[in-house]
N, C-alpha and C positions, 0 to 999 in steps of 0.2 A: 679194403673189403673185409667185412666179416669172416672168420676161419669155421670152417666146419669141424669142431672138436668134440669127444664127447670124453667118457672114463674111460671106454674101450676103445678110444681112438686117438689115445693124445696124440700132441706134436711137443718134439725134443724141445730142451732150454734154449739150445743153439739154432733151433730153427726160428723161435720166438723173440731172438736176440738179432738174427737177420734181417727180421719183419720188419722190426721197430727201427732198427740202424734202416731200412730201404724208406721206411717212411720217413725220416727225419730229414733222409739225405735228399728227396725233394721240398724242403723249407729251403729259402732262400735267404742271404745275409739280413739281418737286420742292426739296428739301433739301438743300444740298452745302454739304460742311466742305473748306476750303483755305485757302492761304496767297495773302496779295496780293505779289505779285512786280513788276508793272507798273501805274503810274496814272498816268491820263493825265485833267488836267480843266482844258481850255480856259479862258480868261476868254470869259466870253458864251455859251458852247457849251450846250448844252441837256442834250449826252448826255454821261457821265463814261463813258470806256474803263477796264477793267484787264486784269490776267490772274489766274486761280484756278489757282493750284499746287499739285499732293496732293506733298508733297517724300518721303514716302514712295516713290515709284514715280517720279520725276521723270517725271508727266504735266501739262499744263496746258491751258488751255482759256479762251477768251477770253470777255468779260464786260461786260454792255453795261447802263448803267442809266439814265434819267433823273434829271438834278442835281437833284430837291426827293430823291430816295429815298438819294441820297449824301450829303446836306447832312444827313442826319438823324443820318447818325453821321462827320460830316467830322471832329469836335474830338475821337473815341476812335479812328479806324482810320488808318492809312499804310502803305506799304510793308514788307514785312514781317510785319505782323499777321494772324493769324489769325480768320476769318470764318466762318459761317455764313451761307449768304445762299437763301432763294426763290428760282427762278429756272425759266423755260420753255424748255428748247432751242427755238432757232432755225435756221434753214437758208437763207445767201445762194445764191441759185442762181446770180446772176454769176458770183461768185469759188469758188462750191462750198465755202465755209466754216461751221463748225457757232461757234456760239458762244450763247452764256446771256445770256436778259434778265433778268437780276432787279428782283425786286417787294420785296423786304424784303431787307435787311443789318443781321444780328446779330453785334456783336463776340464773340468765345470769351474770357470771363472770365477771371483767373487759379484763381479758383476752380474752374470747369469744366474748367481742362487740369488741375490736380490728382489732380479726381475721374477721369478721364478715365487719368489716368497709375495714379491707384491701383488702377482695374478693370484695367488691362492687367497691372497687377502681379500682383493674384489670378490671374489665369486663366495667365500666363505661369509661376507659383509653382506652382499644379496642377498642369502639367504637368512640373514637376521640374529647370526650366533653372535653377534657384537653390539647388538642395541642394548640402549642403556636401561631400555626398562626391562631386561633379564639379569639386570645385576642385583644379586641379592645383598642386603644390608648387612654388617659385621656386628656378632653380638655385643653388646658393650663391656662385659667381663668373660671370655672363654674358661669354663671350666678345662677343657680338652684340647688340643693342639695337634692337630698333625701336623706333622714336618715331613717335605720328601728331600733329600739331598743328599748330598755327596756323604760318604764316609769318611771322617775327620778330615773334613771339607774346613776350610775359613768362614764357607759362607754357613755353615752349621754352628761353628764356633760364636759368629755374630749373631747368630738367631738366641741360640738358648740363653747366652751371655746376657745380654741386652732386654731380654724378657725377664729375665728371673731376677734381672737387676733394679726391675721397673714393677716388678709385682714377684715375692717370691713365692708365692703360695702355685705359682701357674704349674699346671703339668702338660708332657709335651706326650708323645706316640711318633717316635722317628722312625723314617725307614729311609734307609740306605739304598739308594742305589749309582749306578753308572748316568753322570748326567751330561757325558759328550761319548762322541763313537758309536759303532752299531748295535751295541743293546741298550742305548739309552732309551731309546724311543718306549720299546714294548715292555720295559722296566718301570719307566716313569710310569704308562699309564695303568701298569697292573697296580703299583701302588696309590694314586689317586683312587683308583676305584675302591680296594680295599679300606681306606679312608674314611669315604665316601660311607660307605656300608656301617663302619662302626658308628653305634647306636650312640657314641657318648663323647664322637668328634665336634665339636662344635664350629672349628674352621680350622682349612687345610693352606699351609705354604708352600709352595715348590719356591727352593731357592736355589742359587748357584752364584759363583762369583762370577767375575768379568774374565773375556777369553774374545778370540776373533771370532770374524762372521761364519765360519766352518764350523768353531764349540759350539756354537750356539744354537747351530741347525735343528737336534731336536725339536730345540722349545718352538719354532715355527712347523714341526711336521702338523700333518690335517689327523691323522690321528689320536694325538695330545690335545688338538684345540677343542674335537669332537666329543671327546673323554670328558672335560674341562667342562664345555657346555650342558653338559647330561648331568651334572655334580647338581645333588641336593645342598649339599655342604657348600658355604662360601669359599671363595678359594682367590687368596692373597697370590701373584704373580711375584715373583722378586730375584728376576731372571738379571744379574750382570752387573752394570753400573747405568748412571746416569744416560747416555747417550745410546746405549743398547734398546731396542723393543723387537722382540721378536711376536709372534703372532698370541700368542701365550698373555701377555700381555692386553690385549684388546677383548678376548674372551673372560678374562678374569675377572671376577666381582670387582679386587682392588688391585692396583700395580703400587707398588713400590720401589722407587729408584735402585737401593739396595738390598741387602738380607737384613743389615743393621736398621733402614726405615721401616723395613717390614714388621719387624719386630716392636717399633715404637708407634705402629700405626695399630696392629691388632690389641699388644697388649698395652693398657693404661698404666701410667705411673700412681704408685702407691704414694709419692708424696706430695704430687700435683692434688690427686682426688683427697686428700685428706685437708690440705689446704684450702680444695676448694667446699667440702664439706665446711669448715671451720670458716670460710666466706657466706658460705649461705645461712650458716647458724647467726652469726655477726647479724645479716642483713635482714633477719627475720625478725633477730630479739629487737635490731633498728624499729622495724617496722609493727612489731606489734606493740613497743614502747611509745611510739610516737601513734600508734590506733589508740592507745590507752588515754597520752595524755587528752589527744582529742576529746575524748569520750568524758573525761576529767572535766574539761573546761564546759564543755556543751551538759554536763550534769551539775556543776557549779552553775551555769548561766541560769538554767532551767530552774536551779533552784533559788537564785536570787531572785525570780522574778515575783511580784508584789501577788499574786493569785498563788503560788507558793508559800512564801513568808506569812501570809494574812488570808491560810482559804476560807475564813468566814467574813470574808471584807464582803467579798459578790454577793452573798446571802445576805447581810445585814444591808448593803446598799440595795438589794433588791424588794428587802421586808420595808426598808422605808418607803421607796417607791407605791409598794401595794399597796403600804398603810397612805399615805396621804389620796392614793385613787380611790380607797375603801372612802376615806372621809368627805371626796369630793363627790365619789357616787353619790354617797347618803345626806349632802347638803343639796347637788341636784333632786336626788329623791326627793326630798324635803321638801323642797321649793315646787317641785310640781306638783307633791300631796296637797299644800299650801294652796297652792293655786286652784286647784280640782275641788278642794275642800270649801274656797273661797265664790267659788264657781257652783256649786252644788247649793249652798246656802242661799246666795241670790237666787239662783232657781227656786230652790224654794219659798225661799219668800215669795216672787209670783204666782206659783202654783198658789203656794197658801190664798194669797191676793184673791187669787182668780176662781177659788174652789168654791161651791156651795157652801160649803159651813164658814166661811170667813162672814158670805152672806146673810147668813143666818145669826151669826155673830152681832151684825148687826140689830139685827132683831125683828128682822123677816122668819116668815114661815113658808113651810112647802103642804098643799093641801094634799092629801092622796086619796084615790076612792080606795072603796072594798077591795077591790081586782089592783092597787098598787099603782096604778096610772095617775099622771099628776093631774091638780084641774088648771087650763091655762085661761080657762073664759067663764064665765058665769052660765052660759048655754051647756057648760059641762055637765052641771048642778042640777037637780030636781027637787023640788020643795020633800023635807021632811028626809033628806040622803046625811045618811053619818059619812062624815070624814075622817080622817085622819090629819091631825094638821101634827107637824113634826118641826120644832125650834134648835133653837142651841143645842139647849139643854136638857132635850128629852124629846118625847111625842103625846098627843093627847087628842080624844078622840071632840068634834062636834058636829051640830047637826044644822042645816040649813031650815028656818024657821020662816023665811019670806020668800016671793015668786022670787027665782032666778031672772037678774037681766035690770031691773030696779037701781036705781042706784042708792038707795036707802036699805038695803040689806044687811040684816044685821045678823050676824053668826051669836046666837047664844051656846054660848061655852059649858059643857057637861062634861066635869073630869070623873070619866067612868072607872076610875080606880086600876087603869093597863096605861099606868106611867111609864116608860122604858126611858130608865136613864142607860 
């Protein structure tokens, strides 16, 4: 229950030190997994000290037991090891300190961190921090390098070694840290992050050498994999040796078996690429020597061809062509003038044949009155009517001298001086 306190009415340290000892002292034993970081076991002492570390969350919490409940697993646990232990909060009220008495200390198997890593596997798998399409691509030359590992580590030794021997221009950005025990965890991923951040990291390695399934524990904490997957930066895994993977591994853009693969996977050899540069020049000049010659032959061909060699051969064969159609036109032409021409004359000549003056030619006359009308009959005629008689050769006027209709009529002829030749 809530205290009723105010400035004019505190309560002592030690009544505040009761309270909290009274409320503790109703929690009942529980179950806690941690790492032993501190042990302390007098010769003669009764009571074994430690400390229980979560290196997850870098919390700890002090740990009290009676030496027959220690001696039970003195020959599997020490520093370092991972625990399970019973235990009842306690509350000094002197010191106001909380710490754990435990009743039972269980070592955590290798077995049981296994099992233990493979459930964080599925569940961190479910949620998608291990699919493939969150793996980002590794640049093909890194200007920048983070390194996270041990200090004067092996596995640092094979990193930088092995890179700078493969490309020396490479620059690296190490940090040092603890990369087994309980500050490896909240070390590791302060450094990642930092990493992460700098503007001019272009990919980060966490490496480590090879060690048992306890060193390794970090690189599987959920923490680090958490960390790991939030990275802008790609981020090379190169946690142990070959047969190691811990969870680190699965989240990481690349894994690499070693620190030494690591190093030959990120950075490129300087005389591999120079080589293969001096392959693709080789393969170029190949092939634009052999586009050339192509281009050679197919410009030779093109140009031996006879419409090349001879380009007024087409023209000249085509100007004779014209010319003999011109000459064929114009003997056709000819030959139908000829014919039209031939055609036209015979016409004519029947017309001619057939025209009045052909008849007149012969030496017929056309009579006409005054009014131009011909005479066809003698009833046309009236004694004493001037005619008009019209020959070949001219026209000339006479006059009817006897009754019309007679057959004895005789025209006397009066050339009245209106000759029209």
């Amino acid at each position: 229950m809530a205290l009723n306190t105010s400035a004019d009415a505190p309560i002592p340290v030690g009544e505040v030190s009761r309270l909290i000892g009274g409320w503790i002292d109703r929690l009942g034993a529980v179950w806690v997994e941690g790492q032993i970081t501190q042990l302390s076991r007098r010769p003669g002492a009764g009571v074994v000290f430690m400390t229980l570390r979560d290196p997850s969350h870098d919390i700890s919490v002090s740990v009290t037991c009676y030496r027959q409940v220690f001696d039970a697993v003195a020959d599997v646990v020490s520093e370092g090891a991972r625990v399970v232990v019973r235990a009842k909060p306690e509350w000094y009220e002197r010191r106001g300190q909380l710490s754990l008495r435990a009743a039972e200390i269980k070592p955590v198997g290798v077995g049981e961190l296994l099992a233990r890593i493979e459930q964080l596997k599925k569940s961190l798998g479910a949620e998608g921090l291990f699919s493939p399409e969150r793996k980002k691509a590794l640049p093909f030359l890194p200007q920048l390098i983070g390194l996270v590992t041990g200090r004067a580590s092996a596995a640092e030794r094979d990193v930088l070694e092995n890179a700078r021997h493969r490309w020396p221009a490479v620059r690296f950005e190490v940090r040092n840290v603890p990369v087994q025990g309980i500050h490896a965890v909240p070390q590791v991923v302060q450094a990642v992050k930092d990493l992460d951040a700098h503007g001019e990291v272009d990919v980060i390695i966490v490496a480590r050498g090879g060690g048992s399934v306890e060193d390794l524990l970090p690189f599987s904490d959920e923490q680090l994999v958490r960390a790991v997957a939030s990275c802008r930066t790609p981020v090379v895994s190169a946690i142990g040796h070959e047969p190691d993977n811990p969870l680190l591994d699965h989240v990481a853009d690349l894994r690499a078996s070693t620190p030494t693969d690591a190093a030959k996977k990120v950075v490129p050899d300087v005389g591999e690429e120079y080589e293969r540069v001096q392959w693709l020049r080789d393969r170029a000049r190949r092939s634009m020597d052999g586009f050339l010659d192509r281009e050679a032959r197919g410009l030779a061909h093109a140009l031996g061809r006879p419409c090349m060699e001879h380009p007024h051969r087409m023209v000249e064969e085509r100007e004779e062509q014209v010319a003999a159609l011109v000459d064929r036109s114009r003997r056709t032409l000819g030959h139908l003038l000829d014919r039209a021409g031939s055609e036209l004359t015979h016409t004519h000549a029947r017309v001619v044949a057939l025209s009045p003056a052909a008849t007149l030619q012969r030496g017929y006359a056309v009579l006409q009155k005054a009014d131009g009308s011909v005479v066809r009959a003698p009833e046309d005629v009236d004694d004493g009517d001037e005619l008009k008689a019209r020959v070949a050769e001219g026209a000339f006027t006479v006059r009817a001298v006897e009754p019309v209709g007679t057959a004895e009529a005789v025209g006397t002829a009066q050339n009245d001086g209106n000759d029209e030749n």
